[in-house]
MIVOLUM-793517 format. One record per residue (C-alpha): residue number from 0; y, z negated, x; residue in one letter. Coordinates in pm, whole numbers, padded with zeros to 5 digits. Each point is the difference from the previous one (the first is absolute). Layout:
BEGIN
<r><nr>NUM</nr><y>Y</y><z>Z</z><x>X</x><rest>A</rest></r>
...
This chain:
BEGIN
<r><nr>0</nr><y>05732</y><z>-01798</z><x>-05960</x><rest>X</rest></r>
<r><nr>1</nr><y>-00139</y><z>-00003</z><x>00365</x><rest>X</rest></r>
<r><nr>2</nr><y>00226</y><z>-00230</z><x>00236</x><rest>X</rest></r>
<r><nr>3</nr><y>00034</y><z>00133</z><x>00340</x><rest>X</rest></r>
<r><nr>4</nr><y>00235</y><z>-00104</z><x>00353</x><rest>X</rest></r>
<r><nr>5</nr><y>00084</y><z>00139</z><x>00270</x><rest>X</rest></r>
<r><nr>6</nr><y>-00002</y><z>-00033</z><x>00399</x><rest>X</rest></r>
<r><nr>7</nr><y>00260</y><z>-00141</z><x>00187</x><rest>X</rest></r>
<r><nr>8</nr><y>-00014</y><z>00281</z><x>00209</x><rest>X</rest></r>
<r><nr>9</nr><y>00358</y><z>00070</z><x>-00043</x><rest>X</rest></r>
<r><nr>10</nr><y>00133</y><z>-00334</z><x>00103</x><rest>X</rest></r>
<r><nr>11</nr><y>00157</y><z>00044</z><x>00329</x><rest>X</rest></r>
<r><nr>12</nr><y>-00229</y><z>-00216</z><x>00272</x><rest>X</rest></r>
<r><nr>13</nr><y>-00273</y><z>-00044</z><x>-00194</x><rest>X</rest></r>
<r><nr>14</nr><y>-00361</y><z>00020</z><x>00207</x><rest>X</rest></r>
<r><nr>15</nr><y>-00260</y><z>00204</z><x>-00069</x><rest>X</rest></r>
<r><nr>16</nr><y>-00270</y><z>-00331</z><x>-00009</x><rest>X</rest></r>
<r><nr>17</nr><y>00261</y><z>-00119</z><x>-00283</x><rest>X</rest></r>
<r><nr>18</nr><y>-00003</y><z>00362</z><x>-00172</x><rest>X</rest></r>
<r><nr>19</nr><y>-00430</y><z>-00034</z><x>00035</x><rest>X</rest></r>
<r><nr>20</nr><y>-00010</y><z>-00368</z><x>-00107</x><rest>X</rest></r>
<r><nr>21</nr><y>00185</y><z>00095</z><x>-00310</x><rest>X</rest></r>
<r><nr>22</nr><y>-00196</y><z>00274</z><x>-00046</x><rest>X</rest></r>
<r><nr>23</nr><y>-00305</y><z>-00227</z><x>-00029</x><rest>X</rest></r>
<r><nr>24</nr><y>00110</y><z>-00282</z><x>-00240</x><rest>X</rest></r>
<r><nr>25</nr><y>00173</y><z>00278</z><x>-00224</x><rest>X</rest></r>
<r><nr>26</nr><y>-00356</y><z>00175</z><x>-00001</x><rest>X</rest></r>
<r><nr>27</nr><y>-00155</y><z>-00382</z><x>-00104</x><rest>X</rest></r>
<r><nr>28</nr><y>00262</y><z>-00057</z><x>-00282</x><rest>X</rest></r>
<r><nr>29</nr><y>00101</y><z>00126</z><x>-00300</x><rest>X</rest></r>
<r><nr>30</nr><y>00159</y><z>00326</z><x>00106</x><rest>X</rest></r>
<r><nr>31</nr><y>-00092</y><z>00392</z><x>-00107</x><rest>X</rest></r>
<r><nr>32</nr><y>00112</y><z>00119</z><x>00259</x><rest>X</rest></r>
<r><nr>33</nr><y>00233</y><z>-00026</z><x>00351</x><rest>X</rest></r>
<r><nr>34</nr><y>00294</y><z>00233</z><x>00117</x><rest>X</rest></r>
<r><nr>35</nr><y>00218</y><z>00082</z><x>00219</x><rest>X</rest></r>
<r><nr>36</nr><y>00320</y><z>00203</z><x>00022</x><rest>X</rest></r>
<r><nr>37</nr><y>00166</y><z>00234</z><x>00226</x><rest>X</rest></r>
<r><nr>38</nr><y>00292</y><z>00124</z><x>00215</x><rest>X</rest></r>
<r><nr>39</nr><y>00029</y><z>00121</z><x>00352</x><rest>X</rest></r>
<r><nr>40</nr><y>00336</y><z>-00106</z><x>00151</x><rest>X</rest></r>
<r><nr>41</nr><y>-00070</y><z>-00378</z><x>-00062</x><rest>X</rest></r>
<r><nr>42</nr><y>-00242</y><z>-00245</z><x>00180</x><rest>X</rest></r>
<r><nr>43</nr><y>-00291</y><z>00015</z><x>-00262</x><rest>X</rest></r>
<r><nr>44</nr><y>-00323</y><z>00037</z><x>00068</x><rest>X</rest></r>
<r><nr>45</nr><y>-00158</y><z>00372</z><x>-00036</x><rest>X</rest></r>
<r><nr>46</nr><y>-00179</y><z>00048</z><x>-00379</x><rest>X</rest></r>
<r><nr>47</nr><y>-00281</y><z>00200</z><x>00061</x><rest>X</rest></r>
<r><nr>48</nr><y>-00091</y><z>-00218</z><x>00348</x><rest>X</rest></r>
<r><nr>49</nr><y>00017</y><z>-00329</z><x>-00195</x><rest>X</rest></r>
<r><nr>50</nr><y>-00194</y><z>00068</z><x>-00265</x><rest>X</rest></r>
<r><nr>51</nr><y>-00297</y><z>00147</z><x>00216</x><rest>X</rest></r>
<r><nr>52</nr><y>00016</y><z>-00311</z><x>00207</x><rest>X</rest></r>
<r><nr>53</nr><y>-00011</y><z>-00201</z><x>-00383</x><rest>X</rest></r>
<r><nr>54</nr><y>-00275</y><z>00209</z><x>-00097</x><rest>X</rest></r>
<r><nr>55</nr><y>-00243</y><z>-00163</z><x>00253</x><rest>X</rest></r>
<r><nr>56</nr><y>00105</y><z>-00324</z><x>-00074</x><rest>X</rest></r>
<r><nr>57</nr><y>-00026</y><z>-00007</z><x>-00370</x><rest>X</rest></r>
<r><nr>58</nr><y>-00279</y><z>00143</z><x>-00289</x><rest>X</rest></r>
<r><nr>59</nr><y>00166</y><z>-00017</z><x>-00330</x><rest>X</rest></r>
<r><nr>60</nr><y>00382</y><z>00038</z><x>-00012</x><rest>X</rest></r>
<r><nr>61</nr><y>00145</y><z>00391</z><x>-00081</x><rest>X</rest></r>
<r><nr>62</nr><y>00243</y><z>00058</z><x>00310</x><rest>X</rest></r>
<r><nr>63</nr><y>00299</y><z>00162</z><x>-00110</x><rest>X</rest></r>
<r><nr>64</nr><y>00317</y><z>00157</z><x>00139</x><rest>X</rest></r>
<r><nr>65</nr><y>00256</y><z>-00109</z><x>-00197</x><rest>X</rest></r>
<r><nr>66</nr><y>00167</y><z>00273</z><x>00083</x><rest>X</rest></r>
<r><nr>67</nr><y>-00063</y><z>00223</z><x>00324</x><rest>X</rest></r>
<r><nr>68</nr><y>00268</y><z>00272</z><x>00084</x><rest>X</rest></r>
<r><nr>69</nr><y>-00239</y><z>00281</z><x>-00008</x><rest>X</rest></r>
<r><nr>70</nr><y>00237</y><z>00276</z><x>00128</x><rest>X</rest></r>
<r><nr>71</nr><y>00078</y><z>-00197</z><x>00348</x><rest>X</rest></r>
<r><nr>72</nr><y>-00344</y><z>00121</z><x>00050</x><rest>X</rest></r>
<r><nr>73</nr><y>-00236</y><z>00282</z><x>00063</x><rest>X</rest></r>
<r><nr>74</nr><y>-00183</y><z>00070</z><x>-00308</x><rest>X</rest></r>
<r><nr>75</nr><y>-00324</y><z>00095</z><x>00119</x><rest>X</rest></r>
<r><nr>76</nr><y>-00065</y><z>-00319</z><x>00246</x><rest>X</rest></r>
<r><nr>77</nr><y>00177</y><z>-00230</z><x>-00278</x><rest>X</rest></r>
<r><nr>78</nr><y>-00320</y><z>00137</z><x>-00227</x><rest>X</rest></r>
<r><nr>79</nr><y>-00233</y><z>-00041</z><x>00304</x><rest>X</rest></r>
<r><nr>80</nr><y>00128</y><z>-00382</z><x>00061</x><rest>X</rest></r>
<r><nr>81</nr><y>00012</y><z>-00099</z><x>-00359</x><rest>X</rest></r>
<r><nr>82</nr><y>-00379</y><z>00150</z><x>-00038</x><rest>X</rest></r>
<r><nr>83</nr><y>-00089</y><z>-00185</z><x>00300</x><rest>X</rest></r>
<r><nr>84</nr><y>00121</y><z>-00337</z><x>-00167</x><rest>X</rest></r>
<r><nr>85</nr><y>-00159</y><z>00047</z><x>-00331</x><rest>X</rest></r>
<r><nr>86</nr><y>-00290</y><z>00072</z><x>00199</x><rest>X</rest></r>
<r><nr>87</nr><y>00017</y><z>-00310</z><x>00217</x><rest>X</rest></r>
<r><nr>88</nr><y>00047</y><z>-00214</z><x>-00336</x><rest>X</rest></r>
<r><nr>89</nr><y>-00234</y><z>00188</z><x>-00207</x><rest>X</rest></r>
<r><nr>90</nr><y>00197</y><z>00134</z><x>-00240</x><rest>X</rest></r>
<r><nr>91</nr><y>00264</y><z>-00205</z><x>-00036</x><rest>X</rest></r>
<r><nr>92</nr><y>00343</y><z>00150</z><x>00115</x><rest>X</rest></r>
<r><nr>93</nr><y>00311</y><z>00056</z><x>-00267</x><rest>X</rest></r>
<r><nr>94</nr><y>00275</y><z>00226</z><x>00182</x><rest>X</rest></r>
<r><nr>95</nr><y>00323</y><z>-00066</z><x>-00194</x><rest>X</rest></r>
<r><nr>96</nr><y>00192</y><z>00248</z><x>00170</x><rest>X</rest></r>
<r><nr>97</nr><y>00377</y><z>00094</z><x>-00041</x><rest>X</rest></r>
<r><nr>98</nr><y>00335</y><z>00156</z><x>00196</x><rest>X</rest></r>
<r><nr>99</nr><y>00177</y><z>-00290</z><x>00113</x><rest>X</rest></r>
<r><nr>100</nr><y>00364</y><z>-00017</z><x>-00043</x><rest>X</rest></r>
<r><nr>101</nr><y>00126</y><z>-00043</z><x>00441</x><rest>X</rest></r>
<r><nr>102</nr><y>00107</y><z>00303</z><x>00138</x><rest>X</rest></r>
<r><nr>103</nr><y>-00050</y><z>-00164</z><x>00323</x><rest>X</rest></r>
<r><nr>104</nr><y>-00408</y><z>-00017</z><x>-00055</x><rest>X</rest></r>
<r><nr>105</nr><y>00007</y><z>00361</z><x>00005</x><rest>X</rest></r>
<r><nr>106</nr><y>00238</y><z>00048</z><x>00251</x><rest>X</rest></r>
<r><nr>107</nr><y>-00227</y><z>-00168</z><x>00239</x><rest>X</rest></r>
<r><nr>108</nr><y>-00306</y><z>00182</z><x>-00006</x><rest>X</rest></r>
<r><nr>109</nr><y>00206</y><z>00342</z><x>-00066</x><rest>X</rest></r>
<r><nr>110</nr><y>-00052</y><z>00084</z><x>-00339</x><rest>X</rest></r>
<r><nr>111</nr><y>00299</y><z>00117</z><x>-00292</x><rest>X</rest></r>
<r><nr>112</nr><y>00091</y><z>-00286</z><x>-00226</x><rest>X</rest></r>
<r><nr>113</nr><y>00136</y><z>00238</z><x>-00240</x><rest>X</rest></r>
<r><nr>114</nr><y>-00337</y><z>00245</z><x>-00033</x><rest>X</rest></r>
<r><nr>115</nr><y>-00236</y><z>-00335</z><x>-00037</x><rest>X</rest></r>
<r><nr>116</nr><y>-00076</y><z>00070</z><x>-00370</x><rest>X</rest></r>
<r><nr>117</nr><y>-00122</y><z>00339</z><x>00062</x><rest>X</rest></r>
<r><nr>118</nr><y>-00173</y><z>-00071</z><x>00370</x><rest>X</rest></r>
<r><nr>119</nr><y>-00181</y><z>-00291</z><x>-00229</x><rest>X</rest></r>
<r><nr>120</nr><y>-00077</y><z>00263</z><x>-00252</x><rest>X</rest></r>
<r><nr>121</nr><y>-00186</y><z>00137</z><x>00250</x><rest>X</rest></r>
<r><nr>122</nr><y>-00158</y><z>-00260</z><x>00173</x><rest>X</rest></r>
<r><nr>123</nr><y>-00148</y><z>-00105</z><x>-00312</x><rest>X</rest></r>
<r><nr>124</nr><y>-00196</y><z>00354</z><x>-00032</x><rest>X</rest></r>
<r><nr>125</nr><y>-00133</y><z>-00002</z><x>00315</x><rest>X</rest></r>
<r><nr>126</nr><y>-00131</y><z>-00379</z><x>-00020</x><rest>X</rest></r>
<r><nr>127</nr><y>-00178</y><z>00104</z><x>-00331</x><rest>X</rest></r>
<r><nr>128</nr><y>-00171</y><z>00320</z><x>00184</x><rest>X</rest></r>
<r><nr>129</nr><y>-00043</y><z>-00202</z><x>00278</x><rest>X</rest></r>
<r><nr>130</nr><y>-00185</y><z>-00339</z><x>-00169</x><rest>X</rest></r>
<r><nr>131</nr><y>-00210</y><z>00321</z><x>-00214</x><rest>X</rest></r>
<r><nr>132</nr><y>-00136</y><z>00156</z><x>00333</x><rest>X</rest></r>
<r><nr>133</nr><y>00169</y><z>00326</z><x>-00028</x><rest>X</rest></r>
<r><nr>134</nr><y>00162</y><z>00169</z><x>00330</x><rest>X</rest></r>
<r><nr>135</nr><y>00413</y><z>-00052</z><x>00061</x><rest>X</rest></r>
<r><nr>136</nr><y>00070</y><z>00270</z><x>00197</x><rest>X</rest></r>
<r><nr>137</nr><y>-00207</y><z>00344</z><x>00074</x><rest>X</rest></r>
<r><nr>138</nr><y>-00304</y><z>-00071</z><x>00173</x><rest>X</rest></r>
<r><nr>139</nr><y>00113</y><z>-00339</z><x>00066</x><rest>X</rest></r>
<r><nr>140</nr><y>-00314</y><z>-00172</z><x>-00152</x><rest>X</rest></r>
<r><nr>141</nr><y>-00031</y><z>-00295</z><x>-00235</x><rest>X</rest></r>
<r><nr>142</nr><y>00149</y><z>-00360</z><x>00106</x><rest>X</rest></r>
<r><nr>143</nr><y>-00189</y><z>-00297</z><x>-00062</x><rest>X</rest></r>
<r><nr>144</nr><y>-00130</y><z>-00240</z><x>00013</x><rest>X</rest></r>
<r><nr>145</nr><y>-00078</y><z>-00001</z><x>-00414</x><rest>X</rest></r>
<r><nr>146</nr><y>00155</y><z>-00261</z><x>-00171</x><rest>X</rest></r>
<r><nr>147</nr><y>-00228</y><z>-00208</z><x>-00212</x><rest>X</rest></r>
<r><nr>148</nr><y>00202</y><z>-00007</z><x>-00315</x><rest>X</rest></r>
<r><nr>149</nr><y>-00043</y><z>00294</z><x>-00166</x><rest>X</rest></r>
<r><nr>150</nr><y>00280</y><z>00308</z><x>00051</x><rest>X</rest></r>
<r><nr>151</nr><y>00162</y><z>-00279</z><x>00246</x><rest>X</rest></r>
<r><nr>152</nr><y>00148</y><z>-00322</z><x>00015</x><rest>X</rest></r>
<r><nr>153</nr><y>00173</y><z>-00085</z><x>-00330</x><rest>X</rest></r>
<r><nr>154</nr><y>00404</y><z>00089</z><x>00028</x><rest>X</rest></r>
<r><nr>155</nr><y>00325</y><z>-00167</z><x>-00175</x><rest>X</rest></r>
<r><nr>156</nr><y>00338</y><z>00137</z><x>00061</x><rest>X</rest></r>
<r><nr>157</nr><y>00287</y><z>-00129</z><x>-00077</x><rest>X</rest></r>
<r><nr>158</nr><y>00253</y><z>00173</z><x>-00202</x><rest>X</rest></r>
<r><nr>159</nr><y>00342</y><z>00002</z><x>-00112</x><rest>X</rest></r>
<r><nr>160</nr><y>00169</y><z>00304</z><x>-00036</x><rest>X</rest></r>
<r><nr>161</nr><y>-00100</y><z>00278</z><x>-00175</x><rest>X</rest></r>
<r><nr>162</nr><y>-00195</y><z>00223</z><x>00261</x><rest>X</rest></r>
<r><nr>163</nr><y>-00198</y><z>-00298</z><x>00073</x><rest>X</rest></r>
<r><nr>164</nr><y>-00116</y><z>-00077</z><x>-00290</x><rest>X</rest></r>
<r><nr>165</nr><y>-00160</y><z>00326</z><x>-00053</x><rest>X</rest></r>
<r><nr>166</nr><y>-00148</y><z>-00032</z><x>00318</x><rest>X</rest></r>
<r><nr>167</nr><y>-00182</y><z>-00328</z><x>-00095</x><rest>X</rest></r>
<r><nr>168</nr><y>-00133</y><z>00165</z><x>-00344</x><rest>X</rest></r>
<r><nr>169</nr><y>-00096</y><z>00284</z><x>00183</x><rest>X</rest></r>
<r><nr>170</nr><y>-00186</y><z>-00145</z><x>00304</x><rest>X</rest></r>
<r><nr>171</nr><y>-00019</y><z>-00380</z><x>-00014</x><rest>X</rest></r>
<r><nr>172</nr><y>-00241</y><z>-00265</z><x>-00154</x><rest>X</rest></r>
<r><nr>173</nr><y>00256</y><z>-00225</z><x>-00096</x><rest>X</rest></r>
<r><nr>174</nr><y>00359</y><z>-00141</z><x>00072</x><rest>X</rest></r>
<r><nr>175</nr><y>00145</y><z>-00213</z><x>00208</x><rest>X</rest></r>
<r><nr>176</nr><y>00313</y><z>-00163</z><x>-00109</x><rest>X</rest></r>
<r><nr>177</nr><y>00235</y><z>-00281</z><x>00089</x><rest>X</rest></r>
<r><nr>178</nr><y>00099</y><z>-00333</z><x>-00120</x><rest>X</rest></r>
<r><nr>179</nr><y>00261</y><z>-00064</z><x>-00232</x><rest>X</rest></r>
<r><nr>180</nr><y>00037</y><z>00112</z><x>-00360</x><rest>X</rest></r>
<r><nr>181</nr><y>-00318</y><z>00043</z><x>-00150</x><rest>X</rest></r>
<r><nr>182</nr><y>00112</y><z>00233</z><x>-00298</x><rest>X</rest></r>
<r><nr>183</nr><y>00177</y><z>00233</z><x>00299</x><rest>X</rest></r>
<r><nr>184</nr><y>-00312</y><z>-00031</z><x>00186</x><rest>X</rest></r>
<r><nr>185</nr><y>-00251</y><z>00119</z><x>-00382</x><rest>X</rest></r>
<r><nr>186</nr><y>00290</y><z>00256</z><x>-00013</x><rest>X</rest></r>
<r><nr>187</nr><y>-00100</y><z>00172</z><x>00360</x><rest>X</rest></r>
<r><nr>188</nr><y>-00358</y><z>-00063</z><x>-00035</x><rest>X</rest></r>
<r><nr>189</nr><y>00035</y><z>00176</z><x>-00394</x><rest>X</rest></r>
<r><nr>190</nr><y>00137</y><z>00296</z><x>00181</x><rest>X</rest></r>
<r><nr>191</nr><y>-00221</y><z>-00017</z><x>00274</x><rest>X</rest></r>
<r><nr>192</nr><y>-00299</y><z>00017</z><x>-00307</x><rest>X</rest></r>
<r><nr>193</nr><y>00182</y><z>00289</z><x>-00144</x><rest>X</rest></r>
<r><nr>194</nr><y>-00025</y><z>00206</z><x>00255</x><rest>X</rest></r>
<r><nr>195</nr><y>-00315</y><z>-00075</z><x>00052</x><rest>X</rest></r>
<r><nr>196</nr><y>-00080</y><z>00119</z><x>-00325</x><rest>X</rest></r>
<r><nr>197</nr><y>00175</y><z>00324</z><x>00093</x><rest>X</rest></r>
<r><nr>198</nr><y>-00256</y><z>00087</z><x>00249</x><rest>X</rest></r>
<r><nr>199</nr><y>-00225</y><z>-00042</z><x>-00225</x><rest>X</rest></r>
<r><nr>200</nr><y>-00186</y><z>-00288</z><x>00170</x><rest>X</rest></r>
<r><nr>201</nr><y>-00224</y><z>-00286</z><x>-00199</x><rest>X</rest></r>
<r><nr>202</nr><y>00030</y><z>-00293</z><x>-00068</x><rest>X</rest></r>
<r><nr>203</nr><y>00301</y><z>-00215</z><x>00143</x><rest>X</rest></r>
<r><nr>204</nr><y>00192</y><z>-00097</z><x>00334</x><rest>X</rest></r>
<r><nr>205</nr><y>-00047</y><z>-00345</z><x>00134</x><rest>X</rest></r>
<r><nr>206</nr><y>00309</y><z>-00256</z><x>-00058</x><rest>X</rest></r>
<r><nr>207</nr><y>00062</y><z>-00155</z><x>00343</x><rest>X</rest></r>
<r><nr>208</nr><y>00336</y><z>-00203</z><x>00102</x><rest>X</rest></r>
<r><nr>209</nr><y>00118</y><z>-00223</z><x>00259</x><rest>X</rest></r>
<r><nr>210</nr><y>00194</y><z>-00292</z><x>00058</x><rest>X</rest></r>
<r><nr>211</nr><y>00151</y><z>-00218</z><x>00238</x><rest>X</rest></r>
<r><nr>212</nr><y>-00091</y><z>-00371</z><x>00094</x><rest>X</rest></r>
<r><nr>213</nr><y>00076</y><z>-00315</z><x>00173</x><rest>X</rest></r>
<r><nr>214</nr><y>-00179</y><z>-00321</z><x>-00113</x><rest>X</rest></r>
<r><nr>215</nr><y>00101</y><z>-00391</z><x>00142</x><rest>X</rest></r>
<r><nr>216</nr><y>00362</y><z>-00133</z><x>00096</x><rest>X</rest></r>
<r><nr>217</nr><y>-00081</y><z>00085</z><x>00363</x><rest>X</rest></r>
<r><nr>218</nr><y>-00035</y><z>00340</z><x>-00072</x><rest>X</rest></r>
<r><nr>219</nr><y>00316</y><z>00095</z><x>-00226</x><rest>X</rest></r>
<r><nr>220</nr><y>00227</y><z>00001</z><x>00240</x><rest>X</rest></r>
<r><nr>221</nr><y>-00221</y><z>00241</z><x>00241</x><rest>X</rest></r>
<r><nr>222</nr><y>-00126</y><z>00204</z><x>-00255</x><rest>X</rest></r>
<r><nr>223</nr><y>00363</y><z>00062</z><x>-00123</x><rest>X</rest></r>
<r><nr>224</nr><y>00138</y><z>00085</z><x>00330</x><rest>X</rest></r>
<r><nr>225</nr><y>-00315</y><z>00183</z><x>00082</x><rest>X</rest></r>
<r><nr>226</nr><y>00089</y><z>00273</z><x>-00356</x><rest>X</rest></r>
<r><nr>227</nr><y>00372</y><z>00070</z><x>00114</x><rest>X</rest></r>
<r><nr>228</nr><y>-00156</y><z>00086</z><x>00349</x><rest>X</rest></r>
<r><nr>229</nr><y>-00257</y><z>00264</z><x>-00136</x><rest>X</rest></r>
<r><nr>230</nr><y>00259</y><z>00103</z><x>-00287</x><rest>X</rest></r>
<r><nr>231</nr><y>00328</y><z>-00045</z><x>00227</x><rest>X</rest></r>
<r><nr>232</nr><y>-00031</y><z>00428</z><x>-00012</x><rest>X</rest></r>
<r><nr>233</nr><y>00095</y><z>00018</z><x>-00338</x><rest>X</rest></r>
<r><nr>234</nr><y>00350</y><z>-00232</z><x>00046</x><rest>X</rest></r>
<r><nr>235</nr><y>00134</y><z>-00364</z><x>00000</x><rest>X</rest></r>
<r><nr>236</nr><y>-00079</y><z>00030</z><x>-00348</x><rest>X</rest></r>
<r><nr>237</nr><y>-00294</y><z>00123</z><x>-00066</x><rest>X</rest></r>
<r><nr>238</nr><y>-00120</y><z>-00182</z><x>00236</x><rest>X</rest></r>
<r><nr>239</nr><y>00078</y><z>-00335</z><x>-00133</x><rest>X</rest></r>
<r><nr>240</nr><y>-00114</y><z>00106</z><x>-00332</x><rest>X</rest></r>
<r><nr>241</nr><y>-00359</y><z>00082</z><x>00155</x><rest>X</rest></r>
<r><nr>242</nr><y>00026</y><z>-00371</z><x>00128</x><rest>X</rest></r>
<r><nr>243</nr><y>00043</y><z>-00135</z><x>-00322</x><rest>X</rest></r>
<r><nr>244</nr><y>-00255</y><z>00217</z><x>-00183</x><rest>X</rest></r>
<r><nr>245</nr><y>-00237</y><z>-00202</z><x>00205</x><rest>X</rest></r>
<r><nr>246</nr><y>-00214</y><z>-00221</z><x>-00210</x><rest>X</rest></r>
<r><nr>247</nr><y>00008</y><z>-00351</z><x>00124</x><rest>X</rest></r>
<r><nr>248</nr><y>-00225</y><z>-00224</z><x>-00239</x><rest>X</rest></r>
<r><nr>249</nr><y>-00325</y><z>-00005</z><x>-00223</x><rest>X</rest></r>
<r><nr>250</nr><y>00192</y><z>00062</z><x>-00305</x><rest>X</rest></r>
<r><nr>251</nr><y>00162</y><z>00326</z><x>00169</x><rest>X</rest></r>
<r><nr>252</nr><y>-00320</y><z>00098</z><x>00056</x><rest>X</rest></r>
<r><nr>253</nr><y>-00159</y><z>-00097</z><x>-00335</x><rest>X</rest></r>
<r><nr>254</nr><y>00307</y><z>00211</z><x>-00160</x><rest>X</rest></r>
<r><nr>255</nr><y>-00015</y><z>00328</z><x>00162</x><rest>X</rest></r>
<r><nr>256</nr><y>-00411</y><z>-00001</z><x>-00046</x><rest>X</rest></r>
<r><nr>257</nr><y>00092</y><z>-00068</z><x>-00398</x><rest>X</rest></r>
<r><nr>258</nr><y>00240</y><z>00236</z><x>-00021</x><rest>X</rest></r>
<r><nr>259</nr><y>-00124</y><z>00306</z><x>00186</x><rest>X</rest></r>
<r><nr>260</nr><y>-00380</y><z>-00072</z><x>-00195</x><rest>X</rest></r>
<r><nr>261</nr><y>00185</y><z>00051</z><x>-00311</x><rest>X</rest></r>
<r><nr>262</nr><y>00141</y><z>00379</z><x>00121</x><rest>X</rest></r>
<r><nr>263</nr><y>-00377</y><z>00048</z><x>00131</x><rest>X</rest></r>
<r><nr>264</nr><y>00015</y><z>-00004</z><x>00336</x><rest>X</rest></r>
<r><nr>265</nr><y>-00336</y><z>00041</z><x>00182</x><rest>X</rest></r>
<r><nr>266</nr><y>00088</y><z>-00255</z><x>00343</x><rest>X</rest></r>
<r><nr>267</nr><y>00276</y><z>-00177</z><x>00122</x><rest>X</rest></r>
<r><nr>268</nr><y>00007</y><z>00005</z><x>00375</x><rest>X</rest></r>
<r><nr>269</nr><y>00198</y><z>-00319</z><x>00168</x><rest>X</rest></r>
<r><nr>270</nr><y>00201</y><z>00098</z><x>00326</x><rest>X</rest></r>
<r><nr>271</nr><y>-00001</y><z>-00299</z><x>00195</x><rest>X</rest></r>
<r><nr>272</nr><y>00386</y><z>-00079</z><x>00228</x><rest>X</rest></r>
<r><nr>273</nr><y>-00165</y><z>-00237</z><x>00167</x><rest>X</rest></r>
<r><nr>274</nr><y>-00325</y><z>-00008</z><x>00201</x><rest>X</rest></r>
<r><nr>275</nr><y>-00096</y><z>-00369</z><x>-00029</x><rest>X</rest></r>
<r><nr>276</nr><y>-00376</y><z>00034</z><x>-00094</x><rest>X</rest></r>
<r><nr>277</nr><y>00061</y><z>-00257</z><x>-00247</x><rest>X</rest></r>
<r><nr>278</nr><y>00187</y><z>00244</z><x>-00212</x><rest>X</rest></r>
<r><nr>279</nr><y>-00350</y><z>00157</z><x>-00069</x><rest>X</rest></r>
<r><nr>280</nr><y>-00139</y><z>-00373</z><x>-00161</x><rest>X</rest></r>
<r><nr>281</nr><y>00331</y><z>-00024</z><x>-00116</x><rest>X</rest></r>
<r><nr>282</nr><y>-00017</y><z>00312</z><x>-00230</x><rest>X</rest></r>
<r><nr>283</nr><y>-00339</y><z>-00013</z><x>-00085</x><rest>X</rest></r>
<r><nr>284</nr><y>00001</y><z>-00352</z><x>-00154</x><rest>X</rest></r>
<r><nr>285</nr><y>00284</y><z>00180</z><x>-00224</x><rest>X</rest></r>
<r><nr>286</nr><y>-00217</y><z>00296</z><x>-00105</x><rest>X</rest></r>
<r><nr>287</nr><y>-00336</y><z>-00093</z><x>00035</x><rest>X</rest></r>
């Protein structure tokens, strides 16, 4: 099972030389890949701008959104920007892509909350015929530039109810899942593989999941406070329930890498809720 983490990028005050320095030692260490996740009412860092910047700045690590809100955005230039990227890092952009779940995300650029499965539905369309050179609109011409991997960067979605999980079998490379149970998380990714197998597509979806973490007493308290900010959407709650789904030692760690390897999950990508840059050595003397 490949181990990837992601960027602070979502950790409110964080710099961009911290975002590119941890960029650098995750691309050094042990790690498959880096990501980085999304809204648009909150004061994270843009996806698509990061990762272009992390490109330059690293030579081996996938980049990964983990996930981007594709229908906040205009389909076409989302293809054109992600084909730039996998360009810029030869070949080596994942778009784990999804709807969200804030009403006020869409509600700030303009867009319907309540039509974002089928406005993604056809987003995901256009991308294809974009990243495969075909024209978008009459006489409109092709978009490029061509992205390197072949039919376009490599896409995840993630997927809970039933409409999405079609969509992933029917468009995506793989799935993108959360933390948590690992027998709910085989049980979404089993659909996901049915429905793949309904489109008649070969072979199998990737297994992809993420998790929260927060290593060293000094970051606990931080990291905890820093989950019911980012969840504090969802309720009192849920909110403290994401803080204490945060895992907080080595054998945290060690135990959710055992236990999602034996449901046969591809990679585990680790969210950092801190952005201490010794949360990258921290993590990688776990899993490396």
């Amino acid at each position: 099972m490949k181990i990837g983490i992601g960027l602070p990028a979502s950790i409110p005050g964080v710099s961009g030389e911290s975002i590119l320095d941890w960029a650098r030692q995750a691309d050094s260490g042990p790690f498959s890949s880096v990501g980085i996740i999304d809204r648009v009412v909150y004061p994270n860092w843009d996806p698509l701008i990061t990762l272009a910047a992390v490109a330059a700045v690293t030579q081996r690590v996938r980049l990964t959104t983990t996930l981007l809100i594709a229908p906040v955005r205009d389909a076409a230039l989302l293809a054109k920007q992600a084909a730039s990227i996998d360009v810029l890092s030869a070949g080596r952009l994942t778009l784990g892509l999804g709807v969200g779940r804030r009403e006020d995300d869409y509600a700030a650029v303009g867009e319907n909350f309540h039509r974002r499965g089928r406005r993604f539905d056809q987003q995901l369309a256009v991308m294809k015929r974009v990243w495969a050179g075909e024209d978008t609109a009459d006489g409109a011409g092709p978009i490029g530039p061509e992205p390197v991997q072949t039919g376009g960067p490599e896409i995840l979605i993630g997927a809970f109810a039933p409409a999405a999980i079609k969509r992933a079998g029917r468009w995506a490379d793989g799935y993108l899942g959360g933390g948590g149970d690992p027998q709910a998380a085989l049980a979404l990714y089993n659909a996901v593989a049915e429905a793949w197998k309904e489109h008649g597509r070969p072979g199998s979806p990737r297994f992809v999941a993420t998790n929260a973490f927060a290593l060293g007493s000094s970051a606990l308290e931080r990291g905890a406070a820093q989950a019911r900010h980012y969840n504090q959407f969802l309720g009192p709650d849920a909110a403290d329930q994401a803080a204490r789904r945060i895992l907080t030692t080595p054998d945290a760690i060690r135990q959710v890498i055992q236990d999602f390897s034996q449901v046969g999950l591809d990679e585990m990508v680790f969210l950092p809720q801190v952005s201490d840059l010794d949360q990258v050595d921290r993590l990688a003397e776990i899993v490396g």
